[in-house]
Residue, then its C-alpha position, 0 to 999 in steps of 0.5 A: x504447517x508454515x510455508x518455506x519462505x527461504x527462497x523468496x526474492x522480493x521484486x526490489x532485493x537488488x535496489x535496496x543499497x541504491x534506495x538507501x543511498x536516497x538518505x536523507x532527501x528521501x527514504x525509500x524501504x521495500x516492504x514486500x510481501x505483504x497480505x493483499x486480498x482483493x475484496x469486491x462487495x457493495x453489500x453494506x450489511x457484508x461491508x460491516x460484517x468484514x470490517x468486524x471480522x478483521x477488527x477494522x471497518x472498511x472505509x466509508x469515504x472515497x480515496x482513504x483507508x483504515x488502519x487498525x488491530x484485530x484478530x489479525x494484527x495490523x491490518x489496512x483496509x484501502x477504498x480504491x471504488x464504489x464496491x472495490x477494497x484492498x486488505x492489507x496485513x501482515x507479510x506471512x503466508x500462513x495469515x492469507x488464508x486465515x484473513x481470507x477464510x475470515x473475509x469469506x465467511x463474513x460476505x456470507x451469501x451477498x454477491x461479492x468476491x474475495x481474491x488474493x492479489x499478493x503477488x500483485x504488487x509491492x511496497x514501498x515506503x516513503x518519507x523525508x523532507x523532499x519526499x512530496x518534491x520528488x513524487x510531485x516530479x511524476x504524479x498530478x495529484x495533490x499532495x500538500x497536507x490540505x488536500x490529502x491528509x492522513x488517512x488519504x489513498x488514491x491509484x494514480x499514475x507516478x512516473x506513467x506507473x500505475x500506483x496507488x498512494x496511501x498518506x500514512x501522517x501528512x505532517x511527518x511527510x509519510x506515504x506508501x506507495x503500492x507498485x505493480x511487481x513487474x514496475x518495481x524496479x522502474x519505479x526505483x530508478x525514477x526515483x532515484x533520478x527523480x532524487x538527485x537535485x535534492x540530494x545534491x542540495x542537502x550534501 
């Protein structure tokens, strides 16, 4: 049975005309709803076994993620510590519980959780030529190509707001940014006045 999703209101509906108006210094498009499981395993035979059973290896390295196509479709594996990641898939409701079914079955008796945390956050992604000018305004990581390639993810604080930041193509200047629901919309009027020199300087 599929879920009635009708009624849903993503937590920046009401931001989306004011986030296109950022065009073309930034390009900021809400991405809500999407699949979030919180996964908790330091097990590596049960790491392995839940990247094969999502067609998508789990991160090895810190601060980066995973990206690829499996039984799922498109689905992300983000590293945010030692034994903690963040599944990313699709946005509909009848998908959770199969990924999240897949990720338990494949954890197996290791010690570990598995926890749907979609409700958590949004998604917004960021491109354009100023984007790393305007998240330079508020966050103190280094996001010059050098230092955070493609396939970097780091949680940091943007504007005081806890984010987590994924560098989806360091050279086209694209990026993710994950945001609390409840910061959402403090998060899009940073933006938006974070944005105003460099758009007054493109008009």
């Amino acid at each position: 049975m599929t879920a009635d999703t009708s009624s849903r209101t993503s937590p920046l509906t009401a931001w989306a005309d004011r986030l296109a108006d950022l065009a073309p210094a930034l390009t900021a498009v809400e991405r809500p709803f999407l699949t979030q499981l919180t996964v908790r395993v330091s097990d590596p035979e049960a790491v392995v076994a839940m990247g094969e059973a999502l067609g998508v290896a789990f991160p090895a390295a810190p601060c980066t993620f995973t990206r690829g196509g499996g039984p799922f479709g498109d689905v992300e594996v983000l590293w945010l510590g030692p034994d903690e990641f963040l599944v990313v898939a699709r946005s509909e409701l009848d998908l959770r519980v199969p990924v999240e079914d897949a990720l338990r079955a494949a954890l197996g008796p290791a010690r570990g959780a598995v926890v749907d945390t979609s409700a958590q956050r949004t998604t917004v992604a960021l491109s354009g030529p100023h984007v790393r000018d305007v998240l330079a305004h508020g966050c103190a990581v280094d996001l010059h190509p050098s230092a955070a390639p493609t396939g970097t993810c780091v949680q940091t604080l943007l504007a005081r707001a806890g984010v987590i930041i994924q560098v989806v193509d360091a050279e086209a200047d694209m990026f993710t940014v994950l945001v609390r629901s409840s910061f959402a919309e403090y998060l899009a009027a940073w933006l938006s006045d974070a944005c105003v020199e460099y758009r007054a300087a493109l008009s």
